[in-house]
C-alpha positions in Angstrom: 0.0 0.0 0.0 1.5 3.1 -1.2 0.8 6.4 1.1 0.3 9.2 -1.2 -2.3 11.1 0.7 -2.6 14.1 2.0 -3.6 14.5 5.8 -6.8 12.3 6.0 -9.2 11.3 8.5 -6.7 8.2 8.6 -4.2 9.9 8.2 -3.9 12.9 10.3 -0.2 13.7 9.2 -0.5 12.3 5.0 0.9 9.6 3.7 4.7 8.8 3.9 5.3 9.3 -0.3 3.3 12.6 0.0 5.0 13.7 2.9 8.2 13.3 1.4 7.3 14.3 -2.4 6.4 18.1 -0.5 9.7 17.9 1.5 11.8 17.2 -1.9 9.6 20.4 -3.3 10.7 22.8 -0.4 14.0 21.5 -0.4 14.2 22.4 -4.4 12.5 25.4 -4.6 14.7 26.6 -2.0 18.3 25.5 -3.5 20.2 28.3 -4.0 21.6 29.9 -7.2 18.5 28.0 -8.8 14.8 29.6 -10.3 13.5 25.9 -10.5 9.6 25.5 -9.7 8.1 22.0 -8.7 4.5 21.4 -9.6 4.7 17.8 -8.5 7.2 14.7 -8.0 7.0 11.2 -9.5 7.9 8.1 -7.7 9.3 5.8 -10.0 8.9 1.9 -8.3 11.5 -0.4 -9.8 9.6 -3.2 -8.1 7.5 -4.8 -9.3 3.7 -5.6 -7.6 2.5 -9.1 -6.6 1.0 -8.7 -10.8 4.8 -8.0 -11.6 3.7 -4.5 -12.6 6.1 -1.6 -12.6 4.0 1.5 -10.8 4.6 5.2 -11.8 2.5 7.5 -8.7 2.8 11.7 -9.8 2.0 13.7 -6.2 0.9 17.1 -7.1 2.1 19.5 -4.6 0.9 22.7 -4.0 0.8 26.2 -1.5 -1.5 24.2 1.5 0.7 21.1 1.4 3.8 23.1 1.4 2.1 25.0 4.9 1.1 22.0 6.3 4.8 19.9 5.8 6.5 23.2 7.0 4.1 23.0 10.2 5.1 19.9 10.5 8.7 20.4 10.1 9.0 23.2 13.2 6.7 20.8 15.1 9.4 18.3 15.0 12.2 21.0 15.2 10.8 22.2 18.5 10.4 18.5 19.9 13.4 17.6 19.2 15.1 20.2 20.6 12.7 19.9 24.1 13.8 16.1 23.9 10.2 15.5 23.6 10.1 12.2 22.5 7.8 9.3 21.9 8.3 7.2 25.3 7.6 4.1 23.5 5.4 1.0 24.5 6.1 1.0 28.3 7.5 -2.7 28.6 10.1 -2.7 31.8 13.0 -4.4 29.7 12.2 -2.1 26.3 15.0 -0.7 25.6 13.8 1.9 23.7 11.7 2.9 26.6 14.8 2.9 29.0 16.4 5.4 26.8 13.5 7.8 26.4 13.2 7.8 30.6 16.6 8.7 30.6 16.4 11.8 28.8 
């Protein structure tokens, strides 16, 4: 299953493909010494399916996605640098969850 949505009902932050198509946007639109404008990105799988079918997705980006990833990019700026992080599942010998109490 290929995540190319945007924020959803299911999917309150978009899918991981469209998340990252509007990240490659920002990051291109704002490369320096360049007047290059993004409209969209097209993942190209070189996988094929269970049908051993090659799949070509085009995400369409535009101003409100851009808003919405950079909102989410500060969000996680700002977490990261409160060491705000996920505190995992909770299980006594996790050691994910040992680090995350240490902080």
């Amino acid at each position: 299953f290929i995540q190319v949505q945007p924020p959803n009902e299911d999917l309150p932050n978009g899918g991981n493909y469209w998340r990252q198509a509007v990240f490659y946007k920002i990051l291109v639109d704002n490369y320096p010494g360049q007047a290059w404008n993004v409209v969209g990105v097209v993942f190209e799988f070189l996988e094929p399916d269970e049908n051993k079918e090659l799949h070509s997705i085009e995400v369409r980006v535009g101003a409100a996605d851009i808003e919405t990833v950079t909102r989410q990019i500060e969000s996680s700026w700002h977490a990261i640098q409160a060491a705000d992080f996920y505190t995992g599942c909770g299980k006594a010998g996790c050691y994910w969850c040992n680090f995350a109490r240490a902080l």
